[in-house]
C-alpha positions as CSV (number, residue, x, y, z in Angstrom):
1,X,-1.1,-24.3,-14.6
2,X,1.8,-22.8,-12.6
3,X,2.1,-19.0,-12.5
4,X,6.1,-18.5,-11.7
5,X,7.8,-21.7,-13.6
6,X,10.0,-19.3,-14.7
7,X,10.8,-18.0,-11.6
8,X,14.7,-18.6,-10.8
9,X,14.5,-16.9,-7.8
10,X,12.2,-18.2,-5.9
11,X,10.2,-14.5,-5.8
12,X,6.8,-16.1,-4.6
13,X,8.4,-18.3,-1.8
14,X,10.0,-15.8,-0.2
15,X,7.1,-13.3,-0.4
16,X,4.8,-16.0,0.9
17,X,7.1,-16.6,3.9
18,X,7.2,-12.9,4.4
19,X,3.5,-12.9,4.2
20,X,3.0,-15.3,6.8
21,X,5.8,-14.4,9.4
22,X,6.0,-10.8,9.4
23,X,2.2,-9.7,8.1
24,X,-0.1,-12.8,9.4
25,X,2.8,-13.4,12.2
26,X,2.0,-17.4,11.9
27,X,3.6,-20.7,12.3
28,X,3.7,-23.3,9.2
29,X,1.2,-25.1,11.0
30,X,-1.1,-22.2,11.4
31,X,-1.2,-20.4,8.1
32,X,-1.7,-23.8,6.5
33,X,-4.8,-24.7,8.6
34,X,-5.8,-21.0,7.7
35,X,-5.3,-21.3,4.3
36,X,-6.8,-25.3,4.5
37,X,-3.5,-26.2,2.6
38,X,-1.6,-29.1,3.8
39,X,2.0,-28.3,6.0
40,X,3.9,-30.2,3.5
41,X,2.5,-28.4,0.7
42,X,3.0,-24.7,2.1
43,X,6.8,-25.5,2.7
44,X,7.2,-26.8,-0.4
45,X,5.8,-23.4,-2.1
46,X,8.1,-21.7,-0.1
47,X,11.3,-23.3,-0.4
48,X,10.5,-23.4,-4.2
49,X,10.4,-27.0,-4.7
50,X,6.7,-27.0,-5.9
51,X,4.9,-24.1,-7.9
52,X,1.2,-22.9,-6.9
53,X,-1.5,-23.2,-9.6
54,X,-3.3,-19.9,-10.3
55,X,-6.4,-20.4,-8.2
56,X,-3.8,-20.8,-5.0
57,X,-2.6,-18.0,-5.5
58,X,-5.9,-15.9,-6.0
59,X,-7.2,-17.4,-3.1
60,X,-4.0,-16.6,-1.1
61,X,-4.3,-12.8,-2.2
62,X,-8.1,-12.7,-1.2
63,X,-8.0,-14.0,1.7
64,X,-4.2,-12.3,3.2
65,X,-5.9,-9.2,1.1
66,X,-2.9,-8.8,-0.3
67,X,-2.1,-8.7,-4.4
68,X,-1.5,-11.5,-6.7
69,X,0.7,-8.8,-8.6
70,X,2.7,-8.2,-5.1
71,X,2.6,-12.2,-4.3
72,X,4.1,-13.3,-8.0
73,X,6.6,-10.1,-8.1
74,X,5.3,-9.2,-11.6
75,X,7.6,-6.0,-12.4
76,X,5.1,-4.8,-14.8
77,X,3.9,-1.3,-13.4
78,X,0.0,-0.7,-13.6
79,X,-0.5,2.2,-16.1
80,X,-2.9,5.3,-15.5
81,X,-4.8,5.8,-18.3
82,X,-7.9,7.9,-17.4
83,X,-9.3,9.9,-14.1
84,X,-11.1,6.5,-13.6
85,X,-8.0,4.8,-12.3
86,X,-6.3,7.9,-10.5
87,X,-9.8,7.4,-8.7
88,X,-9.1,3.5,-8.3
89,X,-5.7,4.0,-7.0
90,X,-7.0,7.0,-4.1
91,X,-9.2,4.4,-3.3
92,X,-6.4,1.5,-3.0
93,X,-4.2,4.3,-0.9
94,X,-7.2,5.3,1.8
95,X,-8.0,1.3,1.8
96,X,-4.6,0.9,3.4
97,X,-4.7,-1.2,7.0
98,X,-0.7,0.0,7.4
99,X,-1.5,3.7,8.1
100,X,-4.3,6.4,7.8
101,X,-4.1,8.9,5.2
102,X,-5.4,12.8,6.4
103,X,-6.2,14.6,3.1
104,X,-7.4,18.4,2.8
105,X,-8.1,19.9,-0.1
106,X,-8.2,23.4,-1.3
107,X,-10.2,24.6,-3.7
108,X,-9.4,27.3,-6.2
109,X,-7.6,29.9,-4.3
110,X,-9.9,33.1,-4.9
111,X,-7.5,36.2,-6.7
112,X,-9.9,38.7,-5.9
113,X,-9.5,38.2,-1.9
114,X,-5.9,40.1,-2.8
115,X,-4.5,36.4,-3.1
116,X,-1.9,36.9,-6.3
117,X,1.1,33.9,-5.8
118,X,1.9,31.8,-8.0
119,X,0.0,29.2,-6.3
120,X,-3.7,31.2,-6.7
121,X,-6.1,30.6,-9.0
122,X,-5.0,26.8,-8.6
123,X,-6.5,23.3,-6.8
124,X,-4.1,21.2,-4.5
125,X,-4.1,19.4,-1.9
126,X,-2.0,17.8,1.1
127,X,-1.9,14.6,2.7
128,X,-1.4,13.9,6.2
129,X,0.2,10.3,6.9
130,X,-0.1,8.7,10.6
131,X,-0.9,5.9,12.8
132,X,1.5,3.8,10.3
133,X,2.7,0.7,11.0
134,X,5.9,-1.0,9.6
135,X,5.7,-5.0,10.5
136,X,9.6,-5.3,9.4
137,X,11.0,-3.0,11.9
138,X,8.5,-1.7,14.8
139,X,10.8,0.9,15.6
140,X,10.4,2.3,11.7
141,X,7.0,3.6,11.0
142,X,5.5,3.5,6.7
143,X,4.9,7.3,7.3
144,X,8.7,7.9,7.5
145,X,9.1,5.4,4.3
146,X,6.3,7.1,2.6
147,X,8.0,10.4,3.1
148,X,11.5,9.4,2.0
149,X,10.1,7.5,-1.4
150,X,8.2,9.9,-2.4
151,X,11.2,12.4,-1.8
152,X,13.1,10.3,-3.8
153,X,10.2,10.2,-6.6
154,X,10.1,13.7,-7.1
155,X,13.7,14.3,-7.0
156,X,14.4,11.9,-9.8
157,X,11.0,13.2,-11.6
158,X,12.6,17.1,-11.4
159,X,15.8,15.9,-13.0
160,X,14.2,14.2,-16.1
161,X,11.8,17.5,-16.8
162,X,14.8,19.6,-16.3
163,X,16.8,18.0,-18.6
164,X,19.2,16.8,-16.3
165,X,18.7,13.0,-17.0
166,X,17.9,11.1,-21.0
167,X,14.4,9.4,-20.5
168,X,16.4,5.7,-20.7
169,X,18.5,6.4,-17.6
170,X,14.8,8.0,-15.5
171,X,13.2,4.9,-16.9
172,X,16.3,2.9,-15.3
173,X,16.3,4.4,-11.9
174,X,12.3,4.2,-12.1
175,X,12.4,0.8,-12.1
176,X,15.2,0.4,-9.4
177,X,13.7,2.7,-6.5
178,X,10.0,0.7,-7.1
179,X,11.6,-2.7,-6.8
180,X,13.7,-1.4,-3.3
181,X,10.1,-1.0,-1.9
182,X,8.6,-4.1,-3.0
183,X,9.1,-6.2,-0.6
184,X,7.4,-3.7,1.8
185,X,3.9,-5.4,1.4
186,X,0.5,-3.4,2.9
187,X,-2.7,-5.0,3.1
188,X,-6.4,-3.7,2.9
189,X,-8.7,-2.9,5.4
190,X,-11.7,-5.1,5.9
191,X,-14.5,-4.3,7.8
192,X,-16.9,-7.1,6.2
193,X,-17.1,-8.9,9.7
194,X,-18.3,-6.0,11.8
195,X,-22.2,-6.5,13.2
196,X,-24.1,-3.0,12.3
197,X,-24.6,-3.1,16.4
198,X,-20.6,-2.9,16.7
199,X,-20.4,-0.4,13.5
200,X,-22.6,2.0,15.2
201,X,-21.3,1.3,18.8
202,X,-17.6,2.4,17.1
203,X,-19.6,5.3,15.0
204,X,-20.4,6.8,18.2
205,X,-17.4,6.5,19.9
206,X,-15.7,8.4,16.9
207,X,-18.4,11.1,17.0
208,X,-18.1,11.5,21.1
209,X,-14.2,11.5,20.9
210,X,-14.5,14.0,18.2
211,X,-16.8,16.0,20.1
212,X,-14.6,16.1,23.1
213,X,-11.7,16.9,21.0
214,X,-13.6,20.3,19.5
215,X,-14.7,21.3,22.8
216,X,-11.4,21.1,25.0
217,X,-9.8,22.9,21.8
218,X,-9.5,26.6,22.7
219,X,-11.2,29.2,19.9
């Protein structure tokens, strides 16, 4: 069973090509002996002549750890229906290999230290992005694309909840700014093949750079 025979556009071949040239950086020859598919094959899927069966593509997306959503270019959004999957997308964001996320959180502000904004008596939180890496253009890092979409998130947001835009033309420009970024893939980190010799080895480099760090930091 083929997952994109409707797929006019090719939107898996070109993805897969993207996948292996600019995030695996291989030849035909070597993502196909990575992959265990035949050279023939993988050119096919990419030019579009041929369509991949479903388990291909899983087994594309596990082992690039990509997603199959990302690989197929399904449009469909994935909805947020409970804390569970606000959890389950933190999770996919800190999981990131392209760039580390720094996150401090502050707890309810305390008003009876004198502390009256508007912003006491309220949770929040902010997020640090660094060490990102953008495979398309080494000279453009994720952190200055993370910080320009989600500009342009909550500038469009502000204009539908001040009335400024009808909820068909936000739905419209929703759907436009997340398919300018899709083809800006990021893949998870794995550390599955990391001996608990080298995991502790790394630990304590971590702790000892850390250490370092505090100490040459003046009080």
């Amino acid at each position: 069973m083929s997952v994109i025979d409707g797929n006019k556009d090719n939107i898996f071949g070109e993805r897969l090509k993207n996948l292996r040239t600019v995030i695996m950086k291989k030849t035909q020859k070597e993502f196909s002996e990575f992959m265990n598919i035949p050279q023939p094959t993988l050119s096919a899927y990419e030019s579009g002549r041929n369509k991949p069966t479903v388990d291909v593509v899983i087994n594309i997306a596990d082992k690039c750890n990509v997603s199959v959503d990302w690989l197929c270019g399904r449009d469909d959004a994935a909805r947020m229906n409970s804390l569970g999957d606000v959890m389950s997308f933190l999770f996919e964001l800190y999981e990131t290999k392209e760039f580390s996320c720094k996150t401090v959180v502050h707890d309810r502000v305390d008003i009876e230290n004198g502390d009256e904004t508007d912003d006491a008596d309220r949770n929040w939180i902010q997020m640090m992005f660094y060490h990102c890496e953008n495979k398309r253009d080494p000279e453009q890092t994720y952190s200055q694309d993370i910080c320009a979409m989600i500009k342009k998130v909550y500038e469009l947001h502000s204009r539908l909840v001040n009335y400024d835009y009808p909820q068909d033309y936000y739905n419209s420009e929703k759907k436009r700014l997340i398919a300018s970024y899709e083809d800006y893939p990021i893949t998870k980190t794995d550390f599955s093949g990391i001996s608990e010799e080298d995991r502790l080895k790394k630990r304590n480099e971590l702790m000892r750079a850390e250490w370092e760090k505090a100490s040459n930091t003046p009080n």
